[in-house]
mmCIF file of the N, C-alpha and C atoms, coordinates in Angstrom:
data_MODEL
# 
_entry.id   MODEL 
# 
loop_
_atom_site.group_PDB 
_atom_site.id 
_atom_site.type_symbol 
_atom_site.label_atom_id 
_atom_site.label_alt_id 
_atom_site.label_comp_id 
_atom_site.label_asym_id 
_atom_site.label_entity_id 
_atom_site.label_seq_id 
_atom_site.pdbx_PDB_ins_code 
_atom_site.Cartn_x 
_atom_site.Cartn_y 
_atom_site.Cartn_z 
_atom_site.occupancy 
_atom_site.B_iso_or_equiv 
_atom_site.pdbx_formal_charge 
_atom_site.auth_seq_id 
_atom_site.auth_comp_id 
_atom_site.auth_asym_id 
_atom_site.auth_atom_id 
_atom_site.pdbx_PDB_model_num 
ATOM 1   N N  . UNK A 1 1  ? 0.850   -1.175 0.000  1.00 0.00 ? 1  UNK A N  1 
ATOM 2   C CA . UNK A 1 1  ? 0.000   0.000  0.000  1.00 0.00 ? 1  UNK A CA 1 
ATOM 3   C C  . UNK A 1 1  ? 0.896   1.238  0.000  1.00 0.00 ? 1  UNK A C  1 
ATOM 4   N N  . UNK A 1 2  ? 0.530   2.096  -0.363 1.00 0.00 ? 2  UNK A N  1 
ATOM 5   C CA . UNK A 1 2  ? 1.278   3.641  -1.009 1.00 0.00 ? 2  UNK A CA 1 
ATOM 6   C C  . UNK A 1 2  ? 1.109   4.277  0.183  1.00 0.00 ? 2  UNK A C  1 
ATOM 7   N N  . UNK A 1 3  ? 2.103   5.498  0.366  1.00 0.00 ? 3  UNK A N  1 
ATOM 8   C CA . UNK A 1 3  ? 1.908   5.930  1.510  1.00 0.00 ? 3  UNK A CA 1 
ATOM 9   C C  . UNK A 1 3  ? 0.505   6.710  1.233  1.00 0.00 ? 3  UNK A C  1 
ATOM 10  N N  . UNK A 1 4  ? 0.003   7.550  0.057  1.00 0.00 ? 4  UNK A N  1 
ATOM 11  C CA . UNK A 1 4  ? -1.046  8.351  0.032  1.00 0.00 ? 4  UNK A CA 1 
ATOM 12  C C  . UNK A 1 4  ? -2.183  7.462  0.184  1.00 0.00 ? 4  UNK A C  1 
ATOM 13  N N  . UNK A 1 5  ? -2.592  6.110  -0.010 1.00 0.00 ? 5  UNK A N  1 
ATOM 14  C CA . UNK A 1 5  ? -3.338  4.842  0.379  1.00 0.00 ? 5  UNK A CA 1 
ATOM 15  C C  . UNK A 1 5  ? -3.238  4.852  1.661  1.00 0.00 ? 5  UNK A C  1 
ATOM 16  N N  . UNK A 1 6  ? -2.763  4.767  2.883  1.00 0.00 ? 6  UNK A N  1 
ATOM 17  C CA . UNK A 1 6  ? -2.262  4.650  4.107  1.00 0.00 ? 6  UNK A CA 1 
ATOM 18  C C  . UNK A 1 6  ? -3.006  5.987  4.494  1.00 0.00 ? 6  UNK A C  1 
ATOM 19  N N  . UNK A 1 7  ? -2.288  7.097  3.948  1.00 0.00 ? 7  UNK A N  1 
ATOM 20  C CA . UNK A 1 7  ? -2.329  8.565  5.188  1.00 0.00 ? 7  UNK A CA 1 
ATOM 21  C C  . UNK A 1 7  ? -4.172  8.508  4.709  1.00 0.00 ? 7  UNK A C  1 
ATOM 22  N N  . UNK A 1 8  ? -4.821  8.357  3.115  1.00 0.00 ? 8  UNK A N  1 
ATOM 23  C CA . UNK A 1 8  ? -6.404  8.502  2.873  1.00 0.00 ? 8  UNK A CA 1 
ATOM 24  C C  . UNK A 1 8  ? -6.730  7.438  3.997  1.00 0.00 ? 8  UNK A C  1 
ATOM 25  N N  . UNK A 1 9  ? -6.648  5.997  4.068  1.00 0.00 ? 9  UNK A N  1 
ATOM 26  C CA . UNK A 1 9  ? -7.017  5.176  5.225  1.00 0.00 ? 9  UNK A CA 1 
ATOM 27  C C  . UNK A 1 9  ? -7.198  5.484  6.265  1.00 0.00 ? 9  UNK A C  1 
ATOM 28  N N  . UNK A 1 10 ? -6.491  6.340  7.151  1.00 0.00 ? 10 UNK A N  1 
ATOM 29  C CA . UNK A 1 10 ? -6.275  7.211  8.782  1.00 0.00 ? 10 UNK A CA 1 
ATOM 30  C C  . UNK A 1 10 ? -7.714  7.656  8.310  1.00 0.00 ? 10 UNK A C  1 
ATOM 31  N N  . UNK A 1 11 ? -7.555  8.637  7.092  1.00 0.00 ? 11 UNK A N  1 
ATOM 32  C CA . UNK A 1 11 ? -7.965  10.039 7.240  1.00 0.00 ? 11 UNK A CA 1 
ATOM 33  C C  . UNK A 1 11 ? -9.750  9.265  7.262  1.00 0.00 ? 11 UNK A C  1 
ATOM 34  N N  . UNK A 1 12 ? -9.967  8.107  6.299  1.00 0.00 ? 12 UNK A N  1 
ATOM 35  C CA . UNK A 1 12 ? -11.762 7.761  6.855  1.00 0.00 ? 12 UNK A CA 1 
ATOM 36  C C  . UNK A 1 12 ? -11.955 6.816  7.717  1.00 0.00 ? 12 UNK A C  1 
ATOM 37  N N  . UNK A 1 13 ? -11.061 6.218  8.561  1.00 0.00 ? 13 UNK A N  1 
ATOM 38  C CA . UNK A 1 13 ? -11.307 5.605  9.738  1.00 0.00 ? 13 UNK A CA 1 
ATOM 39  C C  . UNK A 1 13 ? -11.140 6.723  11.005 1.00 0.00 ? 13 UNK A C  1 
ATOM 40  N N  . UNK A 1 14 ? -10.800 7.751  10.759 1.00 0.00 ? 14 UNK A N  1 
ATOM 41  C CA . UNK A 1 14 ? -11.152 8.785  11.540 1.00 0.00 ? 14 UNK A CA 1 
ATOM 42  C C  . UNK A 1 14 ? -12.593 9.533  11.381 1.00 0.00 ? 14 UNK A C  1 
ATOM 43  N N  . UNK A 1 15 ? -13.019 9.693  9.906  1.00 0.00 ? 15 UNK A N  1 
ATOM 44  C CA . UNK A 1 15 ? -14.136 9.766  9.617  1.00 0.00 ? 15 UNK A CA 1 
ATOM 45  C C  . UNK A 1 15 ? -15.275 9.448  10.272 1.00 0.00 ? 15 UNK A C  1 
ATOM 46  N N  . UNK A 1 16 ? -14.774 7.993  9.977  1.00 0.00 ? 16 UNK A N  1 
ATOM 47  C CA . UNK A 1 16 ? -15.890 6.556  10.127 1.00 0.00 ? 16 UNK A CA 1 
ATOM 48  C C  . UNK A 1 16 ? -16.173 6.882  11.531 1.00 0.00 ? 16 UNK A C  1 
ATOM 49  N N  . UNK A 1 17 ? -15.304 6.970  12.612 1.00 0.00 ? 17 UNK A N  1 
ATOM 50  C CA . UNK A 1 17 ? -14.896 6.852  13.970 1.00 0.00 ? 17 UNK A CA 1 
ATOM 51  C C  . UNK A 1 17 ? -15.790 7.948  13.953 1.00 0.00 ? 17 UNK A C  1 
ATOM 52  N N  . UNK A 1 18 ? -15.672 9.299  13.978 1.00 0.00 ? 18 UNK A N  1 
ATOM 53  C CA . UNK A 1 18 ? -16.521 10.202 14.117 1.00 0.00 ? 18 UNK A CA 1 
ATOM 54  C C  . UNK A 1 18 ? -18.381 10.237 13.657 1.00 0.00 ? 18 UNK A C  1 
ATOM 55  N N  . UNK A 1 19 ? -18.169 9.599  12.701 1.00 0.00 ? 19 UNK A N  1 
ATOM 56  C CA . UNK A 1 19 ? -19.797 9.384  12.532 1.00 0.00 ? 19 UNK A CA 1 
ATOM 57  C C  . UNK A 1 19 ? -20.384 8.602  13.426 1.00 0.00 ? 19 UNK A C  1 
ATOM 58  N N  . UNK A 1 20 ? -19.500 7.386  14.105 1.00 0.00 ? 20 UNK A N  1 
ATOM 59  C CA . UNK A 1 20 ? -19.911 6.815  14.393 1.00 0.00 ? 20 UNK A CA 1 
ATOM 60  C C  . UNK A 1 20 ? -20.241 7.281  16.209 1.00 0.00 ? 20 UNK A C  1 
ATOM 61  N N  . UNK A 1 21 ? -19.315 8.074  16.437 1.00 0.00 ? 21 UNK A N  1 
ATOM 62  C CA . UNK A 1 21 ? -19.683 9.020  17.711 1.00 0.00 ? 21 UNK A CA 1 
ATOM 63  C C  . UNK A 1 21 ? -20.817 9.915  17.696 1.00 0.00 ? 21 UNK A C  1 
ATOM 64  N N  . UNK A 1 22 ? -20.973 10.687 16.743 1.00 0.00 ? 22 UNK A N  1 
ATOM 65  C CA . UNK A 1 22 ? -22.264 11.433 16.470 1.00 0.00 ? 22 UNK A CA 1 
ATOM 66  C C  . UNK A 1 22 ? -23.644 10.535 17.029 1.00 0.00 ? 22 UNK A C  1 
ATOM 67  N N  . UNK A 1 23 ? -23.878 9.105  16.054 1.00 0.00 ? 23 UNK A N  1 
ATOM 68  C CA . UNK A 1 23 ? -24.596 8.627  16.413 1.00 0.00 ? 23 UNK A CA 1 
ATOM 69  C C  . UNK A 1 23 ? -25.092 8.212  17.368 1.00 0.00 ? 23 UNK A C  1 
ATOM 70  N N  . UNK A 1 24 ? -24.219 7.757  18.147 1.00 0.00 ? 24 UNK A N  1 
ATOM 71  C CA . UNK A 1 24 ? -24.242 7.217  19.567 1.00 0.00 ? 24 UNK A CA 1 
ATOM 72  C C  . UNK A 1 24 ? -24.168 8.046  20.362 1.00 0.00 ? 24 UNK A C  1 
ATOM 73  N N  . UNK A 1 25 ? -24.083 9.622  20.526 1.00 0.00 ? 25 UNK A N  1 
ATOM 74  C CA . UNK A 1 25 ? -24.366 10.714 21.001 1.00 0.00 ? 25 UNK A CA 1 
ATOM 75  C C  . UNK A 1 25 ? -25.996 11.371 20.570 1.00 0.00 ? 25 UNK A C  1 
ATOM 76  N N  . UNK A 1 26 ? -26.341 11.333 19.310 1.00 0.00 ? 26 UNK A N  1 
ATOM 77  C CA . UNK A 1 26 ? -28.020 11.449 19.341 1.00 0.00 ? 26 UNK A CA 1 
ATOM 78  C C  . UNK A 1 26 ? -28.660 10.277 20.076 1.00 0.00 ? 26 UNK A C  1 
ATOM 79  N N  . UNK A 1 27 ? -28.065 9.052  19.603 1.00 0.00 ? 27 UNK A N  1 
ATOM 80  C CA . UNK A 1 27 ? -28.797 7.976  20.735 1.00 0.00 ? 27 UNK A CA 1 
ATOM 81  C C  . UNK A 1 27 ? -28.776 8.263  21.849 1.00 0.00 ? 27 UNK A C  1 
ATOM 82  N N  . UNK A 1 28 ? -27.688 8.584  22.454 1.00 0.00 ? 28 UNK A N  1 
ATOM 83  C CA . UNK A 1 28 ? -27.732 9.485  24.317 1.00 0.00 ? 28 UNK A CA 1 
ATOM 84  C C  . UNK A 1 28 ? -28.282 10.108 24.488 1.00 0.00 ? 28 UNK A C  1 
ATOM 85  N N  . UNK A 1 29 ? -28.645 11.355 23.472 1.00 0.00 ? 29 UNK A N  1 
ATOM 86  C CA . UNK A 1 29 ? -29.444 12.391 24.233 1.00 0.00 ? 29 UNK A CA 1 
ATOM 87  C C  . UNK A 1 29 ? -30.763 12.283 24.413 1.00 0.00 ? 29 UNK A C  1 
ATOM 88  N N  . UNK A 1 30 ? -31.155 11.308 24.310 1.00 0.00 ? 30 UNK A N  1 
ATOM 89  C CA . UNK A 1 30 ? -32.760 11.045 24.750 1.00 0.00 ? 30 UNK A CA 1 
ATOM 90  C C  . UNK A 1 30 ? -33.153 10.434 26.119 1.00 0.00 ? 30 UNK A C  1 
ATOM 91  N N  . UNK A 1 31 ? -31.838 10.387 26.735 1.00 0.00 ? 31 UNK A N  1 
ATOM 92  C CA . UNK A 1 31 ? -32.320 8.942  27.621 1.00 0.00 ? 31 UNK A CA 1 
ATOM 93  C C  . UNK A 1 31 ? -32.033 10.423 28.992 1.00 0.00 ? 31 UNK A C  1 
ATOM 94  N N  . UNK A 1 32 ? -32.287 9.823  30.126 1.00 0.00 ? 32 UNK A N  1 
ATOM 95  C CA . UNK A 1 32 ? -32.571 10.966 30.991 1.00 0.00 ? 32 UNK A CA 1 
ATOM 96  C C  . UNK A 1 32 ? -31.580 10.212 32.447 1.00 0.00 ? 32 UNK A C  1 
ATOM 97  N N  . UNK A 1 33 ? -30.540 8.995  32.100 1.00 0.00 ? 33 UNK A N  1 
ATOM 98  C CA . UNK A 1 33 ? -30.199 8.647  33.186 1.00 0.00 ? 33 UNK A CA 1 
ATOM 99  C C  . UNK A 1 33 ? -28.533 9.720  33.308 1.00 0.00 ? 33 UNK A C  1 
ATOM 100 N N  . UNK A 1 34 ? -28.230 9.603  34.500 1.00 0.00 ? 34 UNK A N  1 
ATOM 101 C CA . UNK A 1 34 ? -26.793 10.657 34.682 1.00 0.00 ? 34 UNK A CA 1 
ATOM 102 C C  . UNK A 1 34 ? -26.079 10.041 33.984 1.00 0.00 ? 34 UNK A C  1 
ATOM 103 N N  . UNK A 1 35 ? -25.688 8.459  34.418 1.00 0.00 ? 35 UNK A N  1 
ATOM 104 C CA . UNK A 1 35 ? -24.583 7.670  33.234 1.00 0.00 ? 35 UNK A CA 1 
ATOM 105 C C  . UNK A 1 35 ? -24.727 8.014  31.772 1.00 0.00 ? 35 UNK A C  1 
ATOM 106 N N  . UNK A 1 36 ? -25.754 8.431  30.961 1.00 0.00 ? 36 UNK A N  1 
ATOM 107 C CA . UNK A 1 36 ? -25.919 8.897  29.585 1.00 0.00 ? 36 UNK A CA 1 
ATOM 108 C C  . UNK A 1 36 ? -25.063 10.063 29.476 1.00 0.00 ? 36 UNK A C  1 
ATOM 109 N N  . UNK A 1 37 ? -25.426 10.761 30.742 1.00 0.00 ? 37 UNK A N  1 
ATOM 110 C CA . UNK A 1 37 ? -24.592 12.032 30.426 1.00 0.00 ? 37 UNK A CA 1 
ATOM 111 C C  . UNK A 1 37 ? -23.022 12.292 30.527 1.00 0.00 ? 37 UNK A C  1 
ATOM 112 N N  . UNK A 1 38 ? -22.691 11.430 31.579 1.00 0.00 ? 38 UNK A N  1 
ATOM 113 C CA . UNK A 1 38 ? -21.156 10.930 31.736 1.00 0.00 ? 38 UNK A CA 1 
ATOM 114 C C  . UNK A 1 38 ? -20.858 11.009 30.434 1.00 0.00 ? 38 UNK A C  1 
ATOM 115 N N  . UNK A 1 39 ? -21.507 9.770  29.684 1.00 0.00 ? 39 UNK A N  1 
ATOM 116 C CA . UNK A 1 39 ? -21.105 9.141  28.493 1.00 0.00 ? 39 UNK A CA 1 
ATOM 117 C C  . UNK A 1 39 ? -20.921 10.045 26.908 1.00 0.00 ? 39 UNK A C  1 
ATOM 118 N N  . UNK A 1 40 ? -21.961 11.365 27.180 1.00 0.00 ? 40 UNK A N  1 
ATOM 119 C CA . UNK A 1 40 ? -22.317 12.039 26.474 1.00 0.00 ? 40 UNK A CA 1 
ATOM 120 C C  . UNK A 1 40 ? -20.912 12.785 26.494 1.00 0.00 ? 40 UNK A C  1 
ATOM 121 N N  . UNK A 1 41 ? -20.684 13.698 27.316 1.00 0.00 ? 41 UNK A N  1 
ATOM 122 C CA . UNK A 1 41 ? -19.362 14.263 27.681 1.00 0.00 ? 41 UNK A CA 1 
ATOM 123 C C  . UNK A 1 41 ? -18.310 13.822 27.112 1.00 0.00 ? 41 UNK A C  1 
ATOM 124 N N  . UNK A 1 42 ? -17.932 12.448 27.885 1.00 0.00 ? 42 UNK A N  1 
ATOM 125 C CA . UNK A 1 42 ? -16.900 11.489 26.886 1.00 0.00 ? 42 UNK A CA 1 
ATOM 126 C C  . UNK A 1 42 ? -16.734 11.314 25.238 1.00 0.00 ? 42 UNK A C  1 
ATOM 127 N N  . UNK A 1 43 ? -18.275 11.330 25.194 1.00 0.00 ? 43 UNK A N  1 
ATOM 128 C CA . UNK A 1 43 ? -17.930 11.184 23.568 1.00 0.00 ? 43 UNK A CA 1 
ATOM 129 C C  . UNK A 1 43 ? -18.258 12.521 22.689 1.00 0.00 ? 43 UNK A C  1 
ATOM 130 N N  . UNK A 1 44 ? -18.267 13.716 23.142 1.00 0.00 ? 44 UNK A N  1 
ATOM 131 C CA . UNK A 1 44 ? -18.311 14.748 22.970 1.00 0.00 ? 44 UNK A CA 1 
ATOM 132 C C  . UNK A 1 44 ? -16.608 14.813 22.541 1.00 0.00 ? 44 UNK A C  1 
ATOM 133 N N  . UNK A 1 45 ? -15.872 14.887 23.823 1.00 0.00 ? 45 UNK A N  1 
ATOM 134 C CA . UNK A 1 45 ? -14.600 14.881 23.584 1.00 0.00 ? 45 UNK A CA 1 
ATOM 135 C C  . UNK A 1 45 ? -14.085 14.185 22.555 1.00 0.00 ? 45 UNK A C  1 
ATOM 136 N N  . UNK A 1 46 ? -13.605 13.224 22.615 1.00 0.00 ? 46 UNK A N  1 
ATOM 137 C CA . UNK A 1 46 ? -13.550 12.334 21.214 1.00 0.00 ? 46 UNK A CA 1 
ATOM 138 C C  . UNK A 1 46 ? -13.793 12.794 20.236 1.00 0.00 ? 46 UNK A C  1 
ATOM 139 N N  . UNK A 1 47 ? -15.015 13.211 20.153 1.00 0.00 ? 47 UNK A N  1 
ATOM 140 C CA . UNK A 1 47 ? -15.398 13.794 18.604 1.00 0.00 ? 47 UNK A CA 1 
ATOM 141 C C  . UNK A 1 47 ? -14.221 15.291 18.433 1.00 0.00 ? 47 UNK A C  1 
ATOM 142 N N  . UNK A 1 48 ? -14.699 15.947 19.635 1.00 0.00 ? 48 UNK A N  1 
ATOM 143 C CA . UNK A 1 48 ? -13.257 17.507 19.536 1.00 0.00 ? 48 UNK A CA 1 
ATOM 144 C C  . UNK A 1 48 ? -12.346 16.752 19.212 1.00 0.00 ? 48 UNK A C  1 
ATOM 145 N N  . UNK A 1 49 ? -11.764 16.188 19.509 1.00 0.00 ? 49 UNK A N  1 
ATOM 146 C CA . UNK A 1 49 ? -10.472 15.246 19.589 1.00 0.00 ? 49 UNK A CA 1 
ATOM 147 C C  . UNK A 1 49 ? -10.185 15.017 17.864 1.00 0.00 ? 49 UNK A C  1 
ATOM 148 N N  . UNK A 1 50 ? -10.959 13.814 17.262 1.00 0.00 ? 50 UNK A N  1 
ATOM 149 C CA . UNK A 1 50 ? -10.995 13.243 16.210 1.00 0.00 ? 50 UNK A CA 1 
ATOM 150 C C  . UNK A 1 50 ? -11.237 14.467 14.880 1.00 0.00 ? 50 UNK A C  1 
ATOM 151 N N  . UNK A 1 51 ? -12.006 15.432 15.253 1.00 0.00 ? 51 UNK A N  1 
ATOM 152 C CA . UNK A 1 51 ? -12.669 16.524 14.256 1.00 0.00 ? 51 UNK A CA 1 
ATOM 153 C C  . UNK A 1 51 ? -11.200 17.624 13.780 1.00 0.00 ? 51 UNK A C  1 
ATOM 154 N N  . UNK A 1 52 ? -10.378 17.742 15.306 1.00 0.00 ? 52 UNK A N  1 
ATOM 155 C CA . UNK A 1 52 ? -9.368  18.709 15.229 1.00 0.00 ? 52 UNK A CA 1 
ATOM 156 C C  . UNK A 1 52 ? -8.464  17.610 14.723 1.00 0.00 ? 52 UNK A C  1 
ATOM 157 N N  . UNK A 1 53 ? -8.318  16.788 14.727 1.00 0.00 ? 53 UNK A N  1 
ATOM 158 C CA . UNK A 1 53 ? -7.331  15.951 14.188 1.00 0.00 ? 53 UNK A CA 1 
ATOM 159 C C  . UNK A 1 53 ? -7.288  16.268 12.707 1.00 0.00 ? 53 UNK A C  1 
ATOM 160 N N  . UNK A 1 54 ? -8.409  15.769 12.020 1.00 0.00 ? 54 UNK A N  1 
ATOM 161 C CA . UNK A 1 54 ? -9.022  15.716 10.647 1.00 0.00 ? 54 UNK A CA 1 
ATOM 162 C C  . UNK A 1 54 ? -9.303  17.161 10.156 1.00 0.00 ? 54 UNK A C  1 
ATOM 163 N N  . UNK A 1 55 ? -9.272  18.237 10.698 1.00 0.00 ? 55 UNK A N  1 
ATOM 164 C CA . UNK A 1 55 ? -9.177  19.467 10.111 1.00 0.00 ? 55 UNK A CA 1 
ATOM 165 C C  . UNK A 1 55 ? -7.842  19.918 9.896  1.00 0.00 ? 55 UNK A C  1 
ATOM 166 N N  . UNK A 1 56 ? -6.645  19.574 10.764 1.00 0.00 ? 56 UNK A N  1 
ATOM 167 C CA . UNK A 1 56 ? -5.313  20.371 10.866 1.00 0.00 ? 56 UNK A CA 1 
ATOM 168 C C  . UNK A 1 56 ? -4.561  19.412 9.584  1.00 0.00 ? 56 UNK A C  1 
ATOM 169 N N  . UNK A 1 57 ? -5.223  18.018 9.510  1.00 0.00 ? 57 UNK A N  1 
ATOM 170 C CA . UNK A 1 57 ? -4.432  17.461 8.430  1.00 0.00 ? 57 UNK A CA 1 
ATOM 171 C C  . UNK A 1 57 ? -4.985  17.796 7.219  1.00 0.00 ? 57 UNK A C  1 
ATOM 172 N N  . UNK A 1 58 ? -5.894  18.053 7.062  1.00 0.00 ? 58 UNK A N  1 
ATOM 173 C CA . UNK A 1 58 ? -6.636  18.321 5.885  1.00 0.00 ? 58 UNK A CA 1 
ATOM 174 C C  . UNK A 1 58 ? -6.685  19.994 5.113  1.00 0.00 ? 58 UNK A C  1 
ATOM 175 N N  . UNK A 1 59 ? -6.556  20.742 6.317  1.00 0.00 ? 59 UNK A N  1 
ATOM 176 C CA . UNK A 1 59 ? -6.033  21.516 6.111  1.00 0.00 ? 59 UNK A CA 1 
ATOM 177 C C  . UNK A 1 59 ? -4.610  21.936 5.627  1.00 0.00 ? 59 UNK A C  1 
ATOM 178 N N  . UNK A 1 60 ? -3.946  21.470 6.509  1.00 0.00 ? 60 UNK A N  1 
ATOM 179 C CA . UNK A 1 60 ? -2.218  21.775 5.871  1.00 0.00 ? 60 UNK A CA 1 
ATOM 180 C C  . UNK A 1 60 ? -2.100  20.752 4.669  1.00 0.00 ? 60 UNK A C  1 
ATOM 181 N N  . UNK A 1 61 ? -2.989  19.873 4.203  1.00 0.00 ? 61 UNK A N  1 
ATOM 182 C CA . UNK A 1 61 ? -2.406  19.081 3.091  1.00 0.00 ? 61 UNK A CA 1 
ATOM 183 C C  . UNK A 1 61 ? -1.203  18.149 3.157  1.00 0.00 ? 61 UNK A C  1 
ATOM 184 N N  . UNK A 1 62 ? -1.122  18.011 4.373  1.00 0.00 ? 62 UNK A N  1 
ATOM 185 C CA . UNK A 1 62 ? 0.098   17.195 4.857  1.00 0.00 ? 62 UNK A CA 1 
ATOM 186 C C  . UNK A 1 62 ? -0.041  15.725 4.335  1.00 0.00 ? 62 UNK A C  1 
ATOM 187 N N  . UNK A 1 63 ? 0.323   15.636 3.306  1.00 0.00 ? 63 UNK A N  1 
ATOM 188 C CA . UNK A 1 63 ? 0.891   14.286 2.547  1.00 0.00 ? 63 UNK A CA 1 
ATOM 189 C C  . UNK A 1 63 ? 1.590   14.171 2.773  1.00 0.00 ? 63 UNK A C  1 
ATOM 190 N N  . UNK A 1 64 ? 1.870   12.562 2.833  1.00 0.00 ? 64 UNK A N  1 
ATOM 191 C CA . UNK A 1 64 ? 3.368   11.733 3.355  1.00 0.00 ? 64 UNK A CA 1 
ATOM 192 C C  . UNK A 1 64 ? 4.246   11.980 1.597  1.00 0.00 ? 64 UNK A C  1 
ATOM 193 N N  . UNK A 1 65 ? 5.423   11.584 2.250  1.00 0.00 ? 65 UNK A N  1 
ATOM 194 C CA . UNK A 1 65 ? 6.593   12.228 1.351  1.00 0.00 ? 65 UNK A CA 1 
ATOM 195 C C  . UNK A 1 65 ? 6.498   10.914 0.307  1.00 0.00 ? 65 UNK A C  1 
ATOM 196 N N  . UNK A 1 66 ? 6.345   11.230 -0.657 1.00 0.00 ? 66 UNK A N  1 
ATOM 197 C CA . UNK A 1 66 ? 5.914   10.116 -1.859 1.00 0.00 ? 66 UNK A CA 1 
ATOM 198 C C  . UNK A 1 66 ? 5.227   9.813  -2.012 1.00 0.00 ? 66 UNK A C  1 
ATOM 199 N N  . UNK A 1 67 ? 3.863   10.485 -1.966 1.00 0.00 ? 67 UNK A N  1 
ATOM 200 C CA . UNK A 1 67 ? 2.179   10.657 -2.190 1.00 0.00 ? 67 UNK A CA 1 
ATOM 201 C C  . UNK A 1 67 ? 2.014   11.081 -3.123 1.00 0.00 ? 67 UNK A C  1 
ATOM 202 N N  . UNK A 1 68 ? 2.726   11.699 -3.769 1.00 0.00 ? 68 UNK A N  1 
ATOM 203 C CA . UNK A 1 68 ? 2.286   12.473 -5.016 1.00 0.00 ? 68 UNK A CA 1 
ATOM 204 C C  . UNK A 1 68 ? 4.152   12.108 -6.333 1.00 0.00 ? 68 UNK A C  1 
ATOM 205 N N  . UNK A 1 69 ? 3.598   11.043 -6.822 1.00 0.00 ? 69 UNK A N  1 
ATOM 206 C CA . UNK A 1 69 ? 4.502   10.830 -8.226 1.00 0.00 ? 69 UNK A CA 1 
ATOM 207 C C  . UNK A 1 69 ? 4.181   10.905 -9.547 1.00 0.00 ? 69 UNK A C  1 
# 
C-alpha cells in the first residue's frame, strides 16, 4: 500500500470513527439517566479530539513524502 493509500485510510477511519460518535451521542441524548450524560461528555470529547485531528491534516495538506509521483 502507497503511503497516500495509508495517510487517505487514517484520514476515513477517523471519519468513520466520528460518525460513528455522532450517532451514539443522538442515541444518548434522549435517555434521561446521569450515566448517559457521563457518556455524552466522553464522547463529545472524542469527537473535539478526532474533528481537530481531521481538520489540521486536511487543512495543511500534509501528505506523506511520496504521495504524489
Amino acid at each position: 500500500m502507497s503511503a497516500l493509500e495509508t495517510y487517505l485510510e487514517k484520514m476515513q477511519g477517523d471519519a468513520a470513527a466520528l460518525e460513528a460518535i455522532a450517532r451514539a451521542m443522538r442515541a444518548l441524548s434522549t435517555r434521561e439517566e446521569e450515566d448517559a450524560r457521563a457518556l455524552l461528555v466522553d464522547l463529545a470529547e472524542k469527537a473535539f479530539s478526532l474533528s481537530s485531528g481531521l481538520n489540521e491534516s486536511l487543512d495543511i495538506v500534509n501528505l506523506p513524502k511520496g504521495a504524489v509521483a
